[in-house]
N, C-alpha and C positions, 0 to 999 in steps of 0.2 A: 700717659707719661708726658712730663711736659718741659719742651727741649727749652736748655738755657737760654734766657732773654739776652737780643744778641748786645744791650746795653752794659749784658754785664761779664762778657768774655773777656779775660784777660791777654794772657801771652798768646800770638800767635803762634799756631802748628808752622812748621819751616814749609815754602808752596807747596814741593813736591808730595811730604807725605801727609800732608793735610789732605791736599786735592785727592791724593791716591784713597787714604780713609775712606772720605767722606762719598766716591762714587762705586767704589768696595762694601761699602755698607757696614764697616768695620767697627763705628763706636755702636751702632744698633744690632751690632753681632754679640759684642761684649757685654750690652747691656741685658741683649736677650738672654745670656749662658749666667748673669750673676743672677737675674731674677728668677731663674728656674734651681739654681743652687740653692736661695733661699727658702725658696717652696717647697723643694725635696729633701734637703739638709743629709745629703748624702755620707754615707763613711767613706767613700773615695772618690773628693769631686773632679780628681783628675780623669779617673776612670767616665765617669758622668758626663763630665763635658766631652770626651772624645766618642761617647753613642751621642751626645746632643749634638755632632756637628755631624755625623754620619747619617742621622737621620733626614737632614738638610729639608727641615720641615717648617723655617720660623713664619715662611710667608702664609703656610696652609690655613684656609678659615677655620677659623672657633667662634661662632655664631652662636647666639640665643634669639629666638625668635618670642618674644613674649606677648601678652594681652588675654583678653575676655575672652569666653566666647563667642564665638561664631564673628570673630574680627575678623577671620582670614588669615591665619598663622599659621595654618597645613599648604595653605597656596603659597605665601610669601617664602616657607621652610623649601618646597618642593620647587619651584621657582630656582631657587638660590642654587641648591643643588643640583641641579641640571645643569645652571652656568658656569658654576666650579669643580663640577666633578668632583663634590664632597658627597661626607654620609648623612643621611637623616637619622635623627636619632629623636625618639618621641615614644610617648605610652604605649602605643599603638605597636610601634617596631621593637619596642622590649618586652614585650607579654607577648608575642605574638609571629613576629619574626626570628627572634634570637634565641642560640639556644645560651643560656646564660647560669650561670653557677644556681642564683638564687629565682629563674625565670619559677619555677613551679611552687615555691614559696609563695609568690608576690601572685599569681592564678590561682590559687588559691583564696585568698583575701579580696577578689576580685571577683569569685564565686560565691561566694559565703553576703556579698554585699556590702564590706566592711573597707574603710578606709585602707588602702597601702599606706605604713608605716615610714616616713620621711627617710629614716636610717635607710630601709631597703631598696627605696626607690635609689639613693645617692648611689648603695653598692651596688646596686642596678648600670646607673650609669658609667661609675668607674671602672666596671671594669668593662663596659662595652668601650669607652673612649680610650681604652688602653690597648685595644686590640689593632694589628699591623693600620688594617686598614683607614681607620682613623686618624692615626696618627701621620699616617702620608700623605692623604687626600685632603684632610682635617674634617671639621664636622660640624652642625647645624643642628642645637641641640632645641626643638620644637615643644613651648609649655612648660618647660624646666628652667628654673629653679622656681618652684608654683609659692615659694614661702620660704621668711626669712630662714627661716633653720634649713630647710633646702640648699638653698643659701650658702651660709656656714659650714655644712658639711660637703658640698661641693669646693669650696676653699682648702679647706682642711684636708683636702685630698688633690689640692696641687691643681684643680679644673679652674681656670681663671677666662670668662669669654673675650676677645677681643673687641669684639664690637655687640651690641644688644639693641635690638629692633624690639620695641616697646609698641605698637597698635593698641590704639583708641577710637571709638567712635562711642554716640549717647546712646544708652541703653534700649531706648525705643528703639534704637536703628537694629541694634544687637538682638533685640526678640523678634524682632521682624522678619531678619535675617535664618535667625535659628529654623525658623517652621518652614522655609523653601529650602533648608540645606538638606545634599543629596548625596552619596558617595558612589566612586566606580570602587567597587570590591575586587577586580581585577589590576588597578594602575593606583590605587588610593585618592586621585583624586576626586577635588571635592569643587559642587557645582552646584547653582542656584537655579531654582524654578524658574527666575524672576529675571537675576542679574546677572548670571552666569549660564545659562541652556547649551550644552553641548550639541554642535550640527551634526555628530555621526550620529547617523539612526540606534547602529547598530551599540554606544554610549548610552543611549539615552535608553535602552532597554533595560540593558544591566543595574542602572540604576537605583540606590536602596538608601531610603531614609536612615540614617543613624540612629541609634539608642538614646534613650534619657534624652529626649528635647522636645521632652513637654513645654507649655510656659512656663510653670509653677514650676520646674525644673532649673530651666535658665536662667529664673529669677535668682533661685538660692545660690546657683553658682558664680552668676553675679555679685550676690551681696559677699562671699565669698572673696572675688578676687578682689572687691576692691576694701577691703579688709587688709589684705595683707600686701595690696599694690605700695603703700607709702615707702616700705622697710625694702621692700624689693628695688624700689628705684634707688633709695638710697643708699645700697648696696653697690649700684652698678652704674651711679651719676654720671661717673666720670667717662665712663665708655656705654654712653648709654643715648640712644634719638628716637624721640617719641614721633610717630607718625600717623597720622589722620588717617584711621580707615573705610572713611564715610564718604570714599572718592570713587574716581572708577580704577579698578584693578591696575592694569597700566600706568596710571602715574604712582600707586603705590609703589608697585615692583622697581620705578626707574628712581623713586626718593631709597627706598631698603638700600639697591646697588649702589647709588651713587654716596651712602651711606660707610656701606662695608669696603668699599674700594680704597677708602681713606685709611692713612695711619695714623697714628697718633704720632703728638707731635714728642719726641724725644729730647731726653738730658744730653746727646752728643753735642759734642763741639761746634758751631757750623758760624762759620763766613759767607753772607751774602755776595756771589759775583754774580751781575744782573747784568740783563743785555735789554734795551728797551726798542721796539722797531714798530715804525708806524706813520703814513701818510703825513705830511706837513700839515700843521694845525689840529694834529690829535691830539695833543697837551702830552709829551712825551716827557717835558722841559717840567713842568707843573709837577708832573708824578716824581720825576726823578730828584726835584729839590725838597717836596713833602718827606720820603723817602729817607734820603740825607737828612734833615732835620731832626727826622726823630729819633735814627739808628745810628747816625754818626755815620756812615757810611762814606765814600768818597764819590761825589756829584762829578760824572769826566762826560763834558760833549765836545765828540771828536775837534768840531768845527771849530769850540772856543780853544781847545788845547794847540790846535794849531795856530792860530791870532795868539796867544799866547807866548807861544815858542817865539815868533815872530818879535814880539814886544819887547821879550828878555836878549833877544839877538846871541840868542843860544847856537851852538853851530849847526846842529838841525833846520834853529831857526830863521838860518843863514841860508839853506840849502831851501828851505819850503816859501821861502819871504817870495822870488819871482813867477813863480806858481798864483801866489794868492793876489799881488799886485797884478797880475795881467787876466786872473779870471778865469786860469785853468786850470782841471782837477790834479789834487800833488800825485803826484806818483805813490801807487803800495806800499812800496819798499819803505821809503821815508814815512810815511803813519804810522805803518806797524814798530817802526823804530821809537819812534814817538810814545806809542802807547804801551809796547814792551817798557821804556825806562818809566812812563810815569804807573803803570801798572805793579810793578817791583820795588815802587816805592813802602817805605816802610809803614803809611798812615792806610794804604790798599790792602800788605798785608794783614795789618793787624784788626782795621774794621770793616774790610771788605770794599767794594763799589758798584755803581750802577753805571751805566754804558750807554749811549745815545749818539747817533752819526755815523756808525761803525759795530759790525762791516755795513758796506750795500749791496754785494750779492755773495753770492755763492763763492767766489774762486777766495776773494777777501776773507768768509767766516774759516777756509780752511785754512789758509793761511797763519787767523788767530788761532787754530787748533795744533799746525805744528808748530809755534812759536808757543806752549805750553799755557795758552790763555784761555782757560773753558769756563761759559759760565754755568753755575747753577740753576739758575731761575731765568726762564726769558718769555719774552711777553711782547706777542704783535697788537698791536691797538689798530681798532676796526671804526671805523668813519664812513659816514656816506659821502657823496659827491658834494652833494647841497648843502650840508653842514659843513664839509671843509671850503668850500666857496664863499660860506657867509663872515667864516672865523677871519678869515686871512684877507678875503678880497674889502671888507670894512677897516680893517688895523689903518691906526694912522700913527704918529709920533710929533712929539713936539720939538722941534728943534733947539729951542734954549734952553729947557728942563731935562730933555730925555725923557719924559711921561709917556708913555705908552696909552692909547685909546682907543673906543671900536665906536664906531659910526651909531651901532644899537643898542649897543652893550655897556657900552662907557662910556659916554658922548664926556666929550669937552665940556668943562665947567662953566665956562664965559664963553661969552661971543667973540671976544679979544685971543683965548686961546684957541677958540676953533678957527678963527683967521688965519694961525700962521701951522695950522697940523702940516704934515708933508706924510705920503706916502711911499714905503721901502719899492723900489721898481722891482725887487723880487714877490710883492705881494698885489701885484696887477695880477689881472684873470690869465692872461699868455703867458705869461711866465711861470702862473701857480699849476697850470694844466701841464706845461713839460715836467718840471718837478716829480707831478701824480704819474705822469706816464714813465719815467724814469724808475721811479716805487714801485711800479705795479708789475714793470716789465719783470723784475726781481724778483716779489714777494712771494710766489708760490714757490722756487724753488728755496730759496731761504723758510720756507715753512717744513717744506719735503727734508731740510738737513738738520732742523732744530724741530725732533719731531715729538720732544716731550714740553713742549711750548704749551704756555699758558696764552686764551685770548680776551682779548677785555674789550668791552663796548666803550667806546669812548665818546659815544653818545647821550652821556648820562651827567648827572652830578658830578663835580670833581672830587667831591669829598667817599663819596659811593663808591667811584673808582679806587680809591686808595685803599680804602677798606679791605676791595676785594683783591686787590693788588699786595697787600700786606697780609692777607688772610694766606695767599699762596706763598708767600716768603717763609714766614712759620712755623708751616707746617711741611713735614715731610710731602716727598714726592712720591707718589703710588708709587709701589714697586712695579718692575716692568710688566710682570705674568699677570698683572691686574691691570695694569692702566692700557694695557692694549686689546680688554676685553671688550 
C-alpha cells in the first residue's frame, strides 16, 4: 500500500488528533478493517469488524517464502518462525502434520504418484490458516502459491501475504546444492554435506536424504518453476523482495528479516515532524534544506530562529537579543517559547518540519515532549573525528560576497579572492573540539530517549544520504513488537 505523497496532503488534521491518530496507529487500523471487509464482503460488517479488532492480530506475519528448489526456503520458512513465534505451513506440515478435512484426499494423490490438484492444495491451506493458532501468531506459508492459479485461489479466499521472500540462485548452484541436501526427520531441519554440516554427532546420524533428488529430477522441477515464476511474481510485485540465495546462510536470513520487518508504506494521512541531530559539520543543514525543497516542509534551525527573533525585535526577541550579543547560552524557557509559537504556526501544521539545533540533551527533549512537540521521524548523523576536522577546520568565507569555500573542497576561484578569505573563530580546531565534546557529552543519552531513531552515515555522498533519509520518511515505522527484535 502506498502512503499519500506528502506533496499532495491537503488540510491539516487539528495537532492533537492528528498527532494522537498517527502514534495510535489509527488511519492503518482503518485501513486494515476496510481491506479485510472487502475481501470477506461480509453480511454483517459490523459484526466483522468487532472479531477483527478482538483478534488484535494486524501486526502478526503472513509470509510466503518462495523459489526453486533446494534455494533454501525450509531454512529461511523455519528461521523466521522461530523468531516470530509463527506457524509453518508447507507440503510437508499439511499431508503430514495436520489432521485437516481433506488431509487424506490429497495422501492419496501423493500415493497413487499423481499431481495434488491446485483447488485442494488452496482448501488445504485455507482452512489450516484459519485455525486459532494462525491467526494469533500468523504464518509463514513455505512453496505456496507454486502457480498462478494457486495464486488466484488463495486470493479468492481472503489469504493475501504481506510480505514474500522470493530466493534465487543459477541452476548449477541449485543441482549442486540438491545432491548434498540432508534432512533431520526428528526437527525437519534441513542441512548440507558441504555448506551446512551439523556439529552434533548425534544430528548428523539421524540424518536422511530426501526423495525425488535425483538430477534428472531437479532439473524437471526446475524447468517447472521457472515456468510459472513470471505470473507468480507478478502476482505479488508489490509486496514482493527477491533475494540471492547463492550467499552464505546468515546474510540471507538478515536481508529475509530486515525484509519482513518493514511495512508497507500506507494511504494514511502523515505530516513529517523531523528532529535532525548530529556532530558539527555532518551536513544536518544540507539534509534539512534538500528535504524542504522537495516536501514543502518547514526548514526551522534553532540557532537561525533565534537571530531571527532578534532581527524582527519581536518581544521574545527582546528578551533572547543579550544572551546572543554577549555569547551566552539563552535560557530553555525562552527557546522552547520560541519554537512552541513557530512550531504552531499554520505552514508547520499543514506541511509539517524538520528541526536542527534543538533539543541538545535530554532534560531540553523532555521538555519538547511536555510542551506537545514529538517528532515522528529523527535521525543522529554519524561522522568520524577526521572528517569533521577536515570539513570545518578548512571552511573559509569571503567577506564581501559572503561566498562560502573549503580550503580542498572548493578552493577559491582567483588568487585576488583567496586573498581576502577570513575564517569563522568558531571553526578553528579549539573551538571545533569543545563544540564535539559538548555533542558527545549528550548523544548517547539523547539516543537512549529517541529510541526508535534512525542512523545515517554522514560519511557518504550527500545525495545518498538523502535518499536514505527520505527512504525513512516514507515509509512507515516498524511496529514496536518488530522493530525491537
Amino acid at each position: 500500500m502506498a502512503e499519500a505523497p506528502m506533496e499532495d496532503q491537503a488540510r491539516p488534521w487539528p495537532p492533537p488528533a492528528g498527532a494522537y491518530a498517527e502514534e495510535r496507529g489509527l488511519f492503518q487500523l482503518l485501513q486494515n478493517m476496510l481491506e479485510e471487509l472487502l475481501i470477506h464482503k461480509p453480511d454483517d460488517p459490523i459484526e466483522f469488524m468487532i472479531n477483527h479488532l478482538k483478534q488484535n492480530n494486524d501486526d502478526a506475519p503472513r509470509i510466503c517464502v518462495l523459489g526453486p528448489p533446494a534455494s533454501g526456503k525450509t531454512t529461511v520458512a523455519m528461521w523466521l518462525c522461530k523468531h516470530f513465534n509463527a506457524i509453518r505451513v508447507s507440503q510437508e506440515t499439511l499431508l503430514f502434520k495436520e489432521v485437516l478435512m481433506q488431509t487424506e484426499e490429497a495422501k492419496a494423490y501423493k500415493e497413487r504418484n499423481q499431481k495434488i490438484p491446485n483447488a485442494l492444495w488452496a482448501n488445504l491451506i485455507q482452512e489450516r490458516l484459519s485455525n486459532v493458532d494462525c491467526i494469533k501468531q500468523g504464518w509463514i506459508l513455505e512453496g505456496f502459491p507454486e502457480n498462478q492459479e494457486q495464486a488466484w485461489m488463495l486470493q479468492s479466499s481472503g489469504i493475501f501475504p504481506r510480505h514474500v521472500v522470493m530466493l534465487y540462485a543459477p541452476d548449477t548452484v541449485l543441482i549442486e546444492r540438491s545432491g548434498g541436501k540432508r534432512l533431520d526427520p526428528l526437527t525437519q531441519e534441513v542441512f548440507h554435506t558441504t555448506f551446512d554440516w551439523p556439529s552434533d554427532p548425534l544430528v548428523q546420524e539421524r540424518l536422511v536424504k530426501p526423495e525425488d533428488l535425483s538430477e534428472q529430477e531437479v532439473s524437471k522441477n526446475l524447468l517447472e518453476y521457472h515456468r510459472n515464476f513470471p505470473d507468480i511474481f507478478h502476482i505479488y510485485q508489490k509486496v514482493l523482495k527477491s533475494i540471492n540465495a547463492d550467499q552464505p546462510s546468515v546474510d540471507v536470513l538478515s536481508q529475509a528479516l530486515a525484509f519482513v520487518q518493514t511495512r508497507h508504506r500506507s494511504a494514511a494521512p502523515f505530516t513529517p515532524r523531523i528532529l535532525f541531530f548530529g556532530p558539527p559539520g555532518s551536513g544536518k543543514s544540507l539534509q534539512a534544506e534538500l528535504i524542504a525543497q522537495k516536501y514543502d516542509v518547514v526548514n526551522i534551525c534553532c540557532g537561525q530562529l533565534l537571530k531571527e527573533a532578534v532581527a524582527d525585535n519581536t518581544k521574545l526577541g527582546e528578551l533572547v537579543k543579550p544572551y546572543i550579543d554577549n555569547g551566552y547560552p539563552v535560557p530553555d524557557n525562552l527557546v522552547l517559547k520560541l519554537l512552541t509559537e513557530r512550531l504552531s504556526a499554520l505552514d508547520c501544521l499543514t506541511n509539517g518540519w524538520v528541526l536542527s539545533g534543538f533539543p541538545r540533551d535530554v532534560k531540553q527533549a523532555e521538555q519538547l515532549q511536555k510542551a506537545q512537540i514529538n517528532a515522528n521521524r529523527v535521525f543522529f548523523f554519524n561522522l568520524p573525528y577526521e572528517s569533521i576536522m577536515e570539513r570545518l577546520s578548512q571552511r573559509r568565507t569571503d567577506p564581501v560576497t559572503g561566498e562560502r569555500y573549503h580550503t580542498t573542497l572548493r578552493p577559491a576561484p582567483t588568487p585576488e579572492i583567496q586573498a581576502r578569505l577570513r575564517q569563522n573563530p568558531k571553526d578553528e580546531q579549539g573551538n571545533i573540539e569543545k563544540r564535539l565534546n559538548i555533542y558527545y557529552s549528550h548523544v548517547k543519552a539523547l539516543e537512549d530517549f529517541y529510541q526508535d531513531a534512525f542512523y545515517v552515515n554522514a560519511d557518504q555522498d550527500p545525495f545518498v544520504i538523502f535518499e536514505f533519509i527520505e527512504s525513512c520518511i516514507i515509509k512507515p515505522l516498524p511496529c514496536k513488537n518488530i522493530r525491537s527484535l
